[in-house]
C-alpha positions in Angstrom: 116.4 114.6 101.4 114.6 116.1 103.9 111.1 114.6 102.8 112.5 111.5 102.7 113.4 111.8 106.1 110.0 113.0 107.1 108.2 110.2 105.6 110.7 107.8 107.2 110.2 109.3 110.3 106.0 109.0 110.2 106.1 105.4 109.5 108.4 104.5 112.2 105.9 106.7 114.5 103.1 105.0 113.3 104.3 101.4 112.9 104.0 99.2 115.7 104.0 95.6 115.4 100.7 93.8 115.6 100.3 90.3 115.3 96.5 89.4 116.0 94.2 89.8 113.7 92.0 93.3 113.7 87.9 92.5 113.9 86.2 93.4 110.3 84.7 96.9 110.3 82.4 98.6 108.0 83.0 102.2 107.8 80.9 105.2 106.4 82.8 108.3 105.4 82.8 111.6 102.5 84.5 111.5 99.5 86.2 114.2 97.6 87.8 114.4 93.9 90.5 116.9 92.8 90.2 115.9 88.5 93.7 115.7 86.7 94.7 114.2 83.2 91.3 114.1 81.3 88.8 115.2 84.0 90.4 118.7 84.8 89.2 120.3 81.4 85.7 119.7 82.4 85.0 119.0 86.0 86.5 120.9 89.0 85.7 118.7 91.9 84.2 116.0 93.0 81.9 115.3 96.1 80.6 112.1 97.5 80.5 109.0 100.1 80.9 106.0 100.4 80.7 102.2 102.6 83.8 100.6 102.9 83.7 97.0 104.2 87.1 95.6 105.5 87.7 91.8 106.4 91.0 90.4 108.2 92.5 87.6 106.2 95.7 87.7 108.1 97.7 89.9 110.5 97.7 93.5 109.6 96.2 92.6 106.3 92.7 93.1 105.3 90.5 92.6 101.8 88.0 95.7 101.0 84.8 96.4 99.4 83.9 99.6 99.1 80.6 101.3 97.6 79.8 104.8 97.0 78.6 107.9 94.8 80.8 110.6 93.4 79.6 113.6 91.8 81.6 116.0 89.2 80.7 119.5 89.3 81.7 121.1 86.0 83.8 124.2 84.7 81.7 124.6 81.5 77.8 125.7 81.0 76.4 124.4 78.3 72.8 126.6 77.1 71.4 127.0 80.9 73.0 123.5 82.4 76.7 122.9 83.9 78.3 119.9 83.2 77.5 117.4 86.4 78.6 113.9 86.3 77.5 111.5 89.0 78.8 107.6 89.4 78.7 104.8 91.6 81.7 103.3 92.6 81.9 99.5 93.2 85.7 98.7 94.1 87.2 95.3 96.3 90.9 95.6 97.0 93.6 95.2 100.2 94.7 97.3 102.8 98.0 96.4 104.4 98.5 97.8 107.7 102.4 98.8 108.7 101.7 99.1 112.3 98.6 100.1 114.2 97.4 103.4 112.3 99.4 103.9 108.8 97.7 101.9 106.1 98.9 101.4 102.1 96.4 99.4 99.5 95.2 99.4 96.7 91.2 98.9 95.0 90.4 97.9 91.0 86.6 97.7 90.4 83.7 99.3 88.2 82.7 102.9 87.9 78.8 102.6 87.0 77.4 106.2 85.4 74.4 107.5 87.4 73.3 110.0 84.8 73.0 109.8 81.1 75.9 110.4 78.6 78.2 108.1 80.0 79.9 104.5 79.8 80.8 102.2 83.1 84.8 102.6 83.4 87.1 100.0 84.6 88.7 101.9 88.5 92.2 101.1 89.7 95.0 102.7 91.9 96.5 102.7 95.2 96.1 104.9 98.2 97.6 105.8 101.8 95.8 106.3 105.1 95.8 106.0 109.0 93.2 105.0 111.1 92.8 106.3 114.8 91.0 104.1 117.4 88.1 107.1 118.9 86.9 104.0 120.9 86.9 100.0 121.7 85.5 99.4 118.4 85.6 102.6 116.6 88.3 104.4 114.4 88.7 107.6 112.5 89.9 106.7 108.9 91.6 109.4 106.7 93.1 108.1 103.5 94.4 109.7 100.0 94.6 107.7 96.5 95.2 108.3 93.0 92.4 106.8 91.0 92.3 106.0 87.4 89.8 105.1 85.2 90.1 103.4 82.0 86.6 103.3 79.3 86.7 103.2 75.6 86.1 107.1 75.8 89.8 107.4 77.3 91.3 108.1 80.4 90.7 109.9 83.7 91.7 110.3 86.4 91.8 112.1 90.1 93.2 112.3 93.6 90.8 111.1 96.0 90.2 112.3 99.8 88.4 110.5 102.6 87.4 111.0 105.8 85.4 108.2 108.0 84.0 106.4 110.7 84.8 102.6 110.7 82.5 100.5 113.5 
């Protein structure tokens, strides 16, 4: 009960009403993977970055692209090389704002391989963030988001971090 009351209480903190519509801002920021159900018996982290493009389409909503690179390191040497496993992210989605700062979406898109040995993977889940004006057009973006990824391979999937710079 308590947690519930703590969420409650950050989204009424963060939540104030808003009814023009926010100027499209591209945004730079690092990635980082923590591997569960079918990446965690390989890899132990992931590092990366990415672009994130975000485009008003009505109050407090907004339609993303984002674009990036993600690295795996791996748990398991195999001869003289550790499993490492790098991909390119392409992903378009929405991000609906509740008030100012506090942010919920969701992104489905493509998961291209950048090294050998692997097949592209179809990317979907949702994710939670708040972004904090530094300036007139600048803003501080820290998000989290479960990601999936489906391939003919099977399943995997991760909790995502990111930390950014929107302009």
């Amino acid at each position: 009960m308590k947690k519930v009351s703590l969420i409650i209480a950050i989204v009424f903190l963060f939540a104030k009403a808003d009814a023009q519509l926010r100027e499209p801002k591209l945004g730079i920021g690092a990635d980082f993977g923590f591997p569960m159900a079918g990446f965690d018996e390989n890899a132990t982290y992931g590092l990366g970055g990415s672009l994130v493009y975000q485009q008003p389409v009505a109050p407090n909503l907004n339609i993303t692209v984002n674009i990036g690179y993600l690295r795996f390191n791996g748990k398991k040497t195999i001869a003289t090389f550790k499993y490492r496993q790098s991909y390119i992210p392409i992903k378009g989605g929405a991000r609906y704002f509740l008030g100012d700062y506090l942010y919920g979406g969701a992104e489905i898109g493509a998961i291209l391989p950048a090294t050998s040995g692997n097949t592209t993977a179809f990317a979907y889940g949702p994710n939670l963030g708040l972004e904090f004006p530094v300036s007139d057009k600048g803003s501080l973006d820290f998000g989290v988001r479960y990601e999936g990824w489906l391939r003919n391979s099977g399943n995997e999937s991760f909790i995502g971090l990111r930390a950014g710079y929107n302009f």
